[in-house]
N, C-alpha and C positions, 0 to 999 in steps of 0.2 A: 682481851678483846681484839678480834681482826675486825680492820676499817681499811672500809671499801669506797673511795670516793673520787670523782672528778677533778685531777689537779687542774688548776688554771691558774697562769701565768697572767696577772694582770695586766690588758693588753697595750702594747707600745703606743700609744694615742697619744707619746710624751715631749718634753722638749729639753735641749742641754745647750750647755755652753763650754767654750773653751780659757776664757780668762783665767778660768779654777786651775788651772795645771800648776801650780807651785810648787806643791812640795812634796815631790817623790826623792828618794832615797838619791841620791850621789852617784852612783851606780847607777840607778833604774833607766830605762828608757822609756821618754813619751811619745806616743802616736795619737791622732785624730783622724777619725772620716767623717767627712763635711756632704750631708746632700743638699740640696737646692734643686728643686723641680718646681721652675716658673712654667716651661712650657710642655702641653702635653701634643705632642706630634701630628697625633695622628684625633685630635679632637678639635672645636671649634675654637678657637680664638678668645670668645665671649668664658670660656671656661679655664685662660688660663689665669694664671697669679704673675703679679708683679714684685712680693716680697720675698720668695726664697734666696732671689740672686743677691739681692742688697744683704740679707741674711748671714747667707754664705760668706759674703767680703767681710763684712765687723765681725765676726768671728774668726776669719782667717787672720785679716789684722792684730786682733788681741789676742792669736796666738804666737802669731812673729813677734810681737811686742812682749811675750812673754818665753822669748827664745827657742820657740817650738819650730824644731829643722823641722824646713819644706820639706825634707826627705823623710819626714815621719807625718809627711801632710799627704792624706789623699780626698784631692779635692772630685766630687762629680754632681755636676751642676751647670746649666743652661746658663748663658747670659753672664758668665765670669772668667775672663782670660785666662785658658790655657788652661781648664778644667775638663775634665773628661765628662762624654755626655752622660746625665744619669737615667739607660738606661735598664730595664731589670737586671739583666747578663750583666752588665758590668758592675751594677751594685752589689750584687753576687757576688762577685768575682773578685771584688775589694775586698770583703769582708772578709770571704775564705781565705783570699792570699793572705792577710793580716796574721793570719793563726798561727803558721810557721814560724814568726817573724817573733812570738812574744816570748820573753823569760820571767820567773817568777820576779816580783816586786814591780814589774812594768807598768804604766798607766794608759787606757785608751778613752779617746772622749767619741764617742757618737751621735754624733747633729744630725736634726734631719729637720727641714723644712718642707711645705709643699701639703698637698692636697689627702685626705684622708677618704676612703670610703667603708660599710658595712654590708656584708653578703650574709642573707641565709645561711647558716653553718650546717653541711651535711649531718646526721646520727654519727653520734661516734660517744666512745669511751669518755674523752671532755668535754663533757656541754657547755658548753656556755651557757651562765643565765639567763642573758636576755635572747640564745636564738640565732646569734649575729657575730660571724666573726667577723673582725677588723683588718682593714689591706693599707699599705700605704702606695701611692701611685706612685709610678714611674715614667718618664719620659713616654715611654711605649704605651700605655695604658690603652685598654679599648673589651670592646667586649667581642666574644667569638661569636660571631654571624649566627650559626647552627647552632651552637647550643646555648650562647647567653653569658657563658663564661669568662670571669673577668681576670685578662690576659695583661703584661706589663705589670703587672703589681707585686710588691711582697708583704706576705705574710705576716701577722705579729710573729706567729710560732714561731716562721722561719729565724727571723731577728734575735728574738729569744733564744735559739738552738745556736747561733754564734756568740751571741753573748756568754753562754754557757761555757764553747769550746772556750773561748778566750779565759774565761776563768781556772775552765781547767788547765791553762799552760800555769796558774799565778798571778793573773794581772789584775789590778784593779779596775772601774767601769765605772766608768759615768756616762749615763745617757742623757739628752736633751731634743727633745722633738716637741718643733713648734707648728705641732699638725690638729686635724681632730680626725674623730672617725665617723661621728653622726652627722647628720647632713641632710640641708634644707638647699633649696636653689638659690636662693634670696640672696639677692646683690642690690646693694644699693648703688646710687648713682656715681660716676666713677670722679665725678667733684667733690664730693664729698671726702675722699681719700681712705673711705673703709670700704674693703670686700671681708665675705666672708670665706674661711676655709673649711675644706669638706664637703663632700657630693653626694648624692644619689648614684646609685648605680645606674640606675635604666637616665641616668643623662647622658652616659657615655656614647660614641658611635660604636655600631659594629664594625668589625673590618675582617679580613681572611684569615679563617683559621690557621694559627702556627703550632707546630709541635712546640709545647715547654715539661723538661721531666718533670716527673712527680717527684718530691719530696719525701723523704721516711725520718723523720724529727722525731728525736729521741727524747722520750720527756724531761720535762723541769728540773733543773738542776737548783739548790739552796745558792743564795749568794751573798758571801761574807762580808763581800767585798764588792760593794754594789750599790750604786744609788741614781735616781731615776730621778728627772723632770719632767710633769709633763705641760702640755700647754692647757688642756681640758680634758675632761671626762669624756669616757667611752661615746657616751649619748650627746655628745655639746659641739658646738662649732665653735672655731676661733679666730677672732678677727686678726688680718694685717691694717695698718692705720698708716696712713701717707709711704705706704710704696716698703715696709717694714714689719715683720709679725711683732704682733704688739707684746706676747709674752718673750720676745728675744730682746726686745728693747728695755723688757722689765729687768729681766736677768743682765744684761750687760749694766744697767745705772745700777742695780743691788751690787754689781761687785765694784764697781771703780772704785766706791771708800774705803776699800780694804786695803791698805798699805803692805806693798809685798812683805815685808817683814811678819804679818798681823794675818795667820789661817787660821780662816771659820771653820766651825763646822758645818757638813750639808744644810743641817736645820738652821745655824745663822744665816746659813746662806738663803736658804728656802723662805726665810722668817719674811728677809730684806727683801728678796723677788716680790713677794706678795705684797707691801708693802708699796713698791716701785709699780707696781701692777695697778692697784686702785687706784695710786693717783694717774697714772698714765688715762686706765680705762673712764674716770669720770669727766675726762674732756672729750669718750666720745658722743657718739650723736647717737645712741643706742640706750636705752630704760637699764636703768642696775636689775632689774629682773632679767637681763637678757644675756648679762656678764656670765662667762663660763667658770667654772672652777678648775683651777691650776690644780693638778696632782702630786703629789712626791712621794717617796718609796723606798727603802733599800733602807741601810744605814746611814740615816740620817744624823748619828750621834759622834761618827767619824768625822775626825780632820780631815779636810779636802786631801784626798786622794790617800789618803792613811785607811788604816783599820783599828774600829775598837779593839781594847783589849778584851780577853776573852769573859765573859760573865755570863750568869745565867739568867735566860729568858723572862722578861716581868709579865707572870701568864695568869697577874691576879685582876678581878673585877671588883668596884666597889661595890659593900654590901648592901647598899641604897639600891632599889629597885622602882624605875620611873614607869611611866603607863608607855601600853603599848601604843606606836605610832599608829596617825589613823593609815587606811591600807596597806597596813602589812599585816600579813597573816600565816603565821606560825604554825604546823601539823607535825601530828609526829603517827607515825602508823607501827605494831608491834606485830609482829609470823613469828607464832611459834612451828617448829619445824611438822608437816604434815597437817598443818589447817590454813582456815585463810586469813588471809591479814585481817587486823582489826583497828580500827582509827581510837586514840585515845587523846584526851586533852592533853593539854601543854602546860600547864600552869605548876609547875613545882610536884614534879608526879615519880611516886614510891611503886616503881615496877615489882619489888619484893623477890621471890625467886625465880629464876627461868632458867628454861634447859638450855644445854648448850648447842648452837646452831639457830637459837633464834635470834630473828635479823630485827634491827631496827631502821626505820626512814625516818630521819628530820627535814622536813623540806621547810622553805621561805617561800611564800608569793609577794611580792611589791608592785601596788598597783596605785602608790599614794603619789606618785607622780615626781617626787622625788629619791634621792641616794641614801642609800643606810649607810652608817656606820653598824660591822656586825664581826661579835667574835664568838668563835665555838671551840670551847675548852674541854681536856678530855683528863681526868682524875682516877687514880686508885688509891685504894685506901693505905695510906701512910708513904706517899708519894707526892712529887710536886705534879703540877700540873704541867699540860703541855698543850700548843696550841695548835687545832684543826684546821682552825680557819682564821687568819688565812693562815694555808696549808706550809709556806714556805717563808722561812725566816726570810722578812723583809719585803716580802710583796705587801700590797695595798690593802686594808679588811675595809673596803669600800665595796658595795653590793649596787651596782646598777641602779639609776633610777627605771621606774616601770608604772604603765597605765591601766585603767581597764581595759583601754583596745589593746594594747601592745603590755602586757604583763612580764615581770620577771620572776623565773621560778628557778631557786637552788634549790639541789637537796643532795644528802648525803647519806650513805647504806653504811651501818654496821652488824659485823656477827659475830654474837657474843660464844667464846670458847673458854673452856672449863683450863684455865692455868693459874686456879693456885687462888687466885683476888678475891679479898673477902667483901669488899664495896669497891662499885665504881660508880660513876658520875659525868653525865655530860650538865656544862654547862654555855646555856646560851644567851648572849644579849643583843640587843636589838638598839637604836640610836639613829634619829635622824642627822645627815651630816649635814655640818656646818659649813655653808658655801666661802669658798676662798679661804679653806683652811689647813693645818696639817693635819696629818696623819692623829686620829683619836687614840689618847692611851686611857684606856678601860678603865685604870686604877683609880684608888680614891683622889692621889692626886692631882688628877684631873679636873680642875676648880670649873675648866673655863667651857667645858663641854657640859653641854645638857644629862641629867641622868640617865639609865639606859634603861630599859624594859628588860628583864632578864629570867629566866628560868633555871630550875636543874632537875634533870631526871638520872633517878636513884636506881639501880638491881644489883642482885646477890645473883650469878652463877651455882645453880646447883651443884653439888661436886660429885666426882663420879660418874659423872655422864658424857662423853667425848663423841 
């Protein structure tokens, strides 16, 4: 079978820390880039933040305290002595210079603080679910007068396409972003000591158009060696609380019990954040239905700043089959080559034979207002499985939450070619996510997750037919 599908990088809406640096090799070298972006220049006052810069210092701190040379610190951030401003060009410009600089076994940590926003995402080869890609602001931020265009920011992709190079020098990665990218205006009072993070686009001013190059980001790379915090989901805001993001606060008190002698793994670590998180979050002045959920990602199972050993993929679901969530909605559509498409149910469906060149579409719609948990697993007969979705070892199989007005729709193209396979098999499950939780594993051993809604559809490749 050739599969045809939309890779997406789960986008950086995330948060990290620097305490974690312990234990790289003897040899290895560590680096960090620190952002903090409290103020945005060329915007109203009333729209900046007061937590990235304090941010930015207790992380620098706990990284000098963990003997991380300043000369592998690049600091850029508003409001912090003797840091460079965190313009876009210069954010840029840190990241790239960083890549010459790494050798295999190195470690780099990626902090980012500061204001998140979501833009209509042009057509293109990766859609996005919901519609929307994600930016993180920059010093500069604004939107271009004439056309609307929102200028100063970077890109998740962009982020992700150095994340990448840095891995291809060998390095390992942790990222930590205590941003969000969905966005309401709602501030509350500034006594109260919570604002919230993440904007609206059309909040922004316009100002004079600048020229900024275009980008050619080269797709997704796997990452082995990689593990992601973030502060909230794609679609959530997330609070700073007395002049501090509240999820860097979480993450700095999850690590202090860890006696340098005594490395967790990301998931101890991630376990304890969350953990530090609920109790922080229930003194604020905000409904637990309004708490964002903290994300995590990547290899979770690794010693901080280590790599699993090598094993193979656990690409099994358990065979319990839960009801389907309500709003969400499942289609599979079947083109045989030279007719028209034809919509067939989903429920555990025996395609039987088909020629080869016909395509299949799986889509999702999520309109139940909340995130799925979702995995799409692809099988040959007397084969392990392997997973579609999510597409790359170690990204997120969290699916957008989505509304009636504001829907999210995946989906994915397959075309089936005559090579040999006597059955194949997609399987797909479906799982509402569990707010403030880790990453769902599909398996039966998974006690603490809800059971999943799940299906499999069955064909035999005609043979002969190419």
């Amino acid at each position: 079978m050739k599969v045809a599908w939309a890779v997406r990088r789960a986008p950086l809406h995330a948060t990290a820390l620097g305490a974690a640096l312990l234990c790289t090799a003897a040899h290895a070298e560590r680096f960090a880039i620190l952002v903090g972006v409290s103020q945005l220049a060329v915007q109203p006052r009333t729209l900046w933040l007061d937590g990235p810069r304090h941010d930015v210092a207790a992380v620098q701190t706990s990284l000098a305290a963990q003997g991380i040379s300043r000369a592998h610190t690049t600091v850029l951030a508003d409001g912090v002595p003797g840091a460079t401003p965190p313009t876009q060009a210069a954010i840029l410009a840190a990241l790239d210079g960083l890549t010459p600089r790494l050798q295999a076994g190195d470690s780099v940590l990626l902090y980012w603080s500061g204001h998140g926003v979501r833009s209509p995402a042009p057509p293109k080869a990766s859609q996005e679910p919901d519609g929307l890609d994600e930016y993180l602001l920059a010093r500069d931020a604004q939107r271009d007068r004439r056309t609307g265009r929102l200028q100063g920011a970077v890109h998740d992709a962009a982020l992700g396409a150095r994340i990448d190079a840095w891995q291809a020098r060998g390095a390992q990665v942790f990222v930590v972003f205590d941003t969000c990218h969905a966005a309401s205006s709602t501030r509350d009072a500034a006594a109260t000591g919570l604002r919230w993070r993440g904007l609206e686009i059309s909040q922004l001013r316009s100002g004079s158009p600048r020229t900024e190059p275009a980008e050619r980001l080269p797709a997704p790379q796997a990452r082995p060696a990689y593990a992601a915090f973030y502060a909230s989901e794609s679609h959530q805001r997330t609070p700073e609380w007395k002049g501090a993001g509240l999820f860097t606060q979480a993450l700095l008190a999850a690590w202090a019990p860890f006696a340098a002698t005594n490395t967790p793994s990301y998931r101890t670590l991630a376990t304890a954040t969350l953990q530090q998180y609920q109790r922080l979050a229930a003194a604020l002045p905000i409904a637990r239905s309004a708490w964002p959920s903290p994300l995590f990602e990547g290899d979770l199972d690794a010693p901080l700043w280590g790599r699993s050993p090598p094993h193979t993929a656990d690409s099994t679901v358990s065979s319990h089959s839960g009801p389907l969530p309500s709003g969400v909605r499942p289609s599979l559509t079947l083109q045989r080559p030279g007719q028209a498409a034809q919509p067939l149910a989903v429920n555990d469906v025996e395609l039987g034979r088909l020629p080869a060149g016909t395509q299949l579409t799986l889509a999702v719609d999520n309109t139940s207002g909340a995130s799925l948990d979702m995995a799409l697993l692809y099988q040959a007969a007397g084969q392990p499985a392997r997973s579609l979705y999510p597409a790359l070892a170690g990204d997120s199989n969290r699916l957008e939450a989505g509304t009636p007005s504001a829907p999210v729709h995946w989906q994915q193209s397959f075309t089936l070619t005559d090579d040999g396979t006597v059955g194949e098999t997609l399987l797909l499950a479906l799982a509402p996510a569990l707010p403030r939780s880790l990453p769902r594993r599909f398996g039966a051993g998974d006690s603490a997750a809800p059971t999943a809604w799940q299906t499999h559809i069955r064909w035999q490749v005609e043979p002969g037919k190419k």
